[in-house]
N, C-alpha and C positions, 0 to 999 in steps of 0.2 A: 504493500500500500504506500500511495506517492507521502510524503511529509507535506501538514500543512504549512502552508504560505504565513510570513507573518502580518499579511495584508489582512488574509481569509481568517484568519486566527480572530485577530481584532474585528470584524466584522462579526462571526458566530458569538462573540462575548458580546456585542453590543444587541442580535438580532435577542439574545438570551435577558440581556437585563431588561428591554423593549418590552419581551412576550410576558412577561413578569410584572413589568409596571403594570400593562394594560389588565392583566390578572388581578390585579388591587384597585386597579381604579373605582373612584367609586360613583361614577357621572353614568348617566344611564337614558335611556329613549323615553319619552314619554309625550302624550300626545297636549297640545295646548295650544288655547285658540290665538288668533292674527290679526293685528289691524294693522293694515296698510290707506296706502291713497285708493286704493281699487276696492275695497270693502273689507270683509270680516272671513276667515275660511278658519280651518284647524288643520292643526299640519304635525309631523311627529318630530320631535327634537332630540338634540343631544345636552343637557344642561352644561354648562362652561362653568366657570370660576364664580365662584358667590361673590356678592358684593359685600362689603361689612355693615352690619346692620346700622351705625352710624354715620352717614356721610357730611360730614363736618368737619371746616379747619378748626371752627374753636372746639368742639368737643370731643373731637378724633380725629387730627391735623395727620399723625404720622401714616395710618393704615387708608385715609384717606385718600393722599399723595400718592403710598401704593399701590393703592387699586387703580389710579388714573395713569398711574407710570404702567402697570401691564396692558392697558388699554391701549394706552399708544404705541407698545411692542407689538402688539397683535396688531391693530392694522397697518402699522409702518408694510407689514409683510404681506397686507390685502391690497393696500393703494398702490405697490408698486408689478402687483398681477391683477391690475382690475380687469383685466379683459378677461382671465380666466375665474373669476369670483364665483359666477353662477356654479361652473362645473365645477368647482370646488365645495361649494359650500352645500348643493341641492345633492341629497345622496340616494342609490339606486331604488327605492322606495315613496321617493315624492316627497320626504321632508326634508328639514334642512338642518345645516350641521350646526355644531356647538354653537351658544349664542348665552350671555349676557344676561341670568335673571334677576332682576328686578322687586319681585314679591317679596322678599325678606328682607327689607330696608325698613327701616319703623323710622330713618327721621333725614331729611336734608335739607343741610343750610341753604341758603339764596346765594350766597356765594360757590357753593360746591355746585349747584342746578347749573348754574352761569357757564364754571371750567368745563360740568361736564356736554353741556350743550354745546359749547363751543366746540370741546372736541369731537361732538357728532358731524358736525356743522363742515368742522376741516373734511373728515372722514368723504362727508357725502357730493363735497365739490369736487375733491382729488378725485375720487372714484366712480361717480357720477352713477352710483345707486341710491338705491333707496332703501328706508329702513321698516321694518315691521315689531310692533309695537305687541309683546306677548301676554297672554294674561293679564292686559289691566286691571280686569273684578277684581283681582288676587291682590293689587299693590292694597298699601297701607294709603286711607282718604288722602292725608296731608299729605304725603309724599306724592301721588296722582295730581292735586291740587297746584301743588308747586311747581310742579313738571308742567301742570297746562296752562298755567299763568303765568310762567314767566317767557312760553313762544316755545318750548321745545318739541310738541307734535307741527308746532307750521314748519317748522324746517322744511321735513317733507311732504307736507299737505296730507297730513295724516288726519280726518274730521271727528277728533276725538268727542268735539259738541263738548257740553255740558250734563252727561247722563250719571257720573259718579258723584261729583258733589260740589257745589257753589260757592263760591266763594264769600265774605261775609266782613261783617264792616270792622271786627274785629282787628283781621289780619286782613293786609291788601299788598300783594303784590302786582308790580309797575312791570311789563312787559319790556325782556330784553329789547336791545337794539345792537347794532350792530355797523360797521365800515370801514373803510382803510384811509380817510384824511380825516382832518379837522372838523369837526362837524359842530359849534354852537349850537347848532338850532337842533340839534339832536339830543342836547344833554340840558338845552332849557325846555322842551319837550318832557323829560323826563321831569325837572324840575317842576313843570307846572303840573304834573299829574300827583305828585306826592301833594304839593299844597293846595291841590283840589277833593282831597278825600272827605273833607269836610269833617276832620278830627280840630276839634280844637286846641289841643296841645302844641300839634302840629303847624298851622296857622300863627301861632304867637313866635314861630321861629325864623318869619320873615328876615331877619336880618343875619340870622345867620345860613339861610337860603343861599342869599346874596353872595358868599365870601365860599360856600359849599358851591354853587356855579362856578367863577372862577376856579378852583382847586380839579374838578371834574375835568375844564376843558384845558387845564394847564396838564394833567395826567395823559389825556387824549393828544394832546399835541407831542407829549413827551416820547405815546408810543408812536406816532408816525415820523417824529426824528430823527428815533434814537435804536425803537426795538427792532426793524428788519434793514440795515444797511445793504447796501447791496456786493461788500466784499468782505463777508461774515453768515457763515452758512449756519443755520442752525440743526438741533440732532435731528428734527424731523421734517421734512416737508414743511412750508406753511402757505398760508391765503394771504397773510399780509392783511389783516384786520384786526381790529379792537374789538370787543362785546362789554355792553356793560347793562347792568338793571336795577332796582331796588325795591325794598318796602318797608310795610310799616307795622308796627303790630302796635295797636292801643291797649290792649291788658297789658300785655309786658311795658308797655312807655317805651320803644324805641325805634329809628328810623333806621336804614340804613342804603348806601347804594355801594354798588363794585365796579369796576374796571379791571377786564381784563386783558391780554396778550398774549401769541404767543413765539413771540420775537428772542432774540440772543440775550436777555436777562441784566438787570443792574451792574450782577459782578462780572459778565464778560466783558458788559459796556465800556467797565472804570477806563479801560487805560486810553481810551478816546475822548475821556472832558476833558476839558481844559486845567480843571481843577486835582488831577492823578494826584499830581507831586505833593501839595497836601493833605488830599486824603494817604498817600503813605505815610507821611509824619503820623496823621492820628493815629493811623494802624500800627504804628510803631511803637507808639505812646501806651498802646491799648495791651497788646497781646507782645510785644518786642520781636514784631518783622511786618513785614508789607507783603502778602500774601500773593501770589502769581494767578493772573486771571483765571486759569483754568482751576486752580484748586479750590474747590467746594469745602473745605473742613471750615471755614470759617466767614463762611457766606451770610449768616445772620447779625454776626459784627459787621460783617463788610458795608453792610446797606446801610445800621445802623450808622453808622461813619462819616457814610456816602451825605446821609440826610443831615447830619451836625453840620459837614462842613460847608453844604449847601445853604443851610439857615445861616450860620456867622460870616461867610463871604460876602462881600461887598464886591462883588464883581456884576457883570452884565447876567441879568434872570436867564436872558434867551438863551446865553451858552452852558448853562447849564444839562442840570436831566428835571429841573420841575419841581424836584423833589421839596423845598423853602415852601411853596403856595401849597404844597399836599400838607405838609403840616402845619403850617399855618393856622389850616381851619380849624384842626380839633385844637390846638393850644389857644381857642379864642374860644369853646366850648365849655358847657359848664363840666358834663360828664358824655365821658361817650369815647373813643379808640380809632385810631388810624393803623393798619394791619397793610403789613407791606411783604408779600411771600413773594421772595424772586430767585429761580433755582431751586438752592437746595436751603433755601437761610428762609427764617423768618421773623420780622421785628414790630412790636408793638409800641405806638406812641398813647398816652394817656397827658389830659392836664396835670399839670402839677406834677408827674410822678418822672421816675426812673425810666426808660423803656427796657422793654423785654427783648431778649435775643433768642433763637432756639435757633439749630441745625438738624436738618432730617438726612436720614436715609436715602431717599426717593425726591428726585426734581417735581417742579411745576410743571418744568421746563415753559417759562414765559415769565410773564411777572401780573400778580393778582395785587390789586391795589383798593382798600374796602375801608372807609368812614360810617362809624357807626356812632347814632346821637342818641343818648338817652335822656327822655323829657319829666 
């Protein structure tokens, strides 16, 4: 008998641990119904990866980020075979392969609906499919609710209607928008639908409306100056657009709106402001070195940093990244957090207080930008 190959060797140990996983796997067929743009059908599936039952950066920022970092690993490898997608994904039986459940979410933030719509959004223009919407009866009310007011079934003209549940004066969410320039009249738009809810709380915050506008479209300009250069490639594909939304909850007392991106990030940005050479001194001052664009260990200092030296400069606003008018607004607020998650860092502004640094695991990969007022 010939001796095996040490090519063929390594292959039967790999076909061996293969036959073995899928032996434990524990994802399974099962039939569940469809909404698409064409209407309602039941089709048989393969379940994918759970989501975690929290989807929130405040109140499960890390597993959060994770599950949106495998999302983008999985389609990175569908948009760039979208032509084979169908025959891929449709298996010898008429249903379709692993996919995305949704029903075991009990909570998401307005800002996590935002990153994750957004990243549909990318999905569905690189690839130029469509999405099907599984077992909604099954999601959790609030989480269906949030999904369908802040525009995530219009993406793809999916008529989810209003048959699961209304939405209510309590909590009001302001429907995403979305574009790749400047847009004023997009974020006073947004503007005027918060202070048309006809919450009184809300309405006595005219003046700081005012200074929350400004800070919005100084964010929005900052991403179309700064996030998609055009000799800076980022890890994924992108559209070259911003998303942003908000709302309001009256029992809880608080406002809030996001802006998102998903451009080459604060900390690849730094070494193209004009202001590098002292944000390394602070960096220096901080942690004793100036960290190298690509290293991520220290990304939620970084930004931090970015935003001080941006505040105490006496330089020209334009050349900057914006950062001075983002904080601005909440250090003019009575209570309420400016949250600035870009890459792998994340940093919180409060009045009066210290900010907060964390570093994750798991990218953005963009940069999420979120003012939150409490009345």
């Amino acid at each position: 008998m010939r001796k095996l190959t040490k090519k063929y060797k390594k292959w039967l140990i790999f076909r061996s641990k293969r036959n073995e996983k899928r032996k434990n796997n524990t994802y399974k067929f099962t039939d569940v119904v469809f909404h698409n743009r064409h209407g309602i059908s039941r089709r048989r599936v393969l379940r994918k990866n759970l989501f975690p039952k929290i989807l929130c950066f405040d109140r499960n920022c890390a597993e959060t980020l994770e599950i949106f970092s495998k999302i983008r690993k999985s389609w990175a490898s569908t948009a760039s075979i979208h032509l084979k997608l169908k025959s891929r994904l449709v298996n010898k039986k008429g249903g379709v392969g692993r996919y995305w459940p949704f029903d075991g979410v009990e909570y998401i933030g307005i800002s996590s609906a935002l990153v994750l719509a957004a990243e549909y959004e990318r999905w569905h223009i690189l690839t130029n499919t469509f999405m099907n919407v599984i077992d909604p009866h099954k999601w959790k009310p609030s989480v269906f609710l949030c999904m369908r007011e802040i525009g995530f079934f219009d993406i793809f003209n999916i008529p989810m209607g209003k048959t699961l549940i209304e939405n209510t004066e309590e909590f009001r969410i302001i429907k995403m928008r979305s574009g790749n320039t400047t847009a004023p009249d997009a974020v006073a738009g947004l503007i005027t639908e918060l202070k048309n809810l006809n919450i009184s709380e809300v309405n006595q915050l005219d003046s700081e409306f005012v200074h929350l506008y400004g800070a919005m479209v100084e964010g929005i300009m900052n991403v179309v100056r700064h996030a998609y250069p055009q000799n800076v490639q980022t890890k994924y594909e992108n559209v070259n657009k911003w998303w942003m939304a908000g709302a309001v909850s009256k029992s809880q007392r608080w406002m809030c709106v996001s802006i998102f991106d998903q451009g080459i990030t604060i900390p690849t940005s730094l070494p193209a402001w004009d202001k590098y050479d002292s944000w390394k001194a602070n960096m220096r001052k901080r942690i004793g070195l100036a960290p190298q664009a690509n290293d991520t260990s220290f990304d939620g200092i970084a930004i931090w940093a970015a935003v001080e030296e941006s505040v105490s400069s006496t330089g020209e606003a334009h050349r900057g990244l914006g950062l001075a008018q983002m904080r601005g607004f909440i250090d003019g607020c009575k209570n309420g957090f400016l949250r600035i998650i870009s890459r792998n860092g994340e940093v919180t502004f409060r009045p009066a207080s210290v900010p907060l640094a964390r570093n994750y695991d798991h990218s953005i990969d963009g940069t999420l930008i979120e003012w939150k007022v409490e009345f």
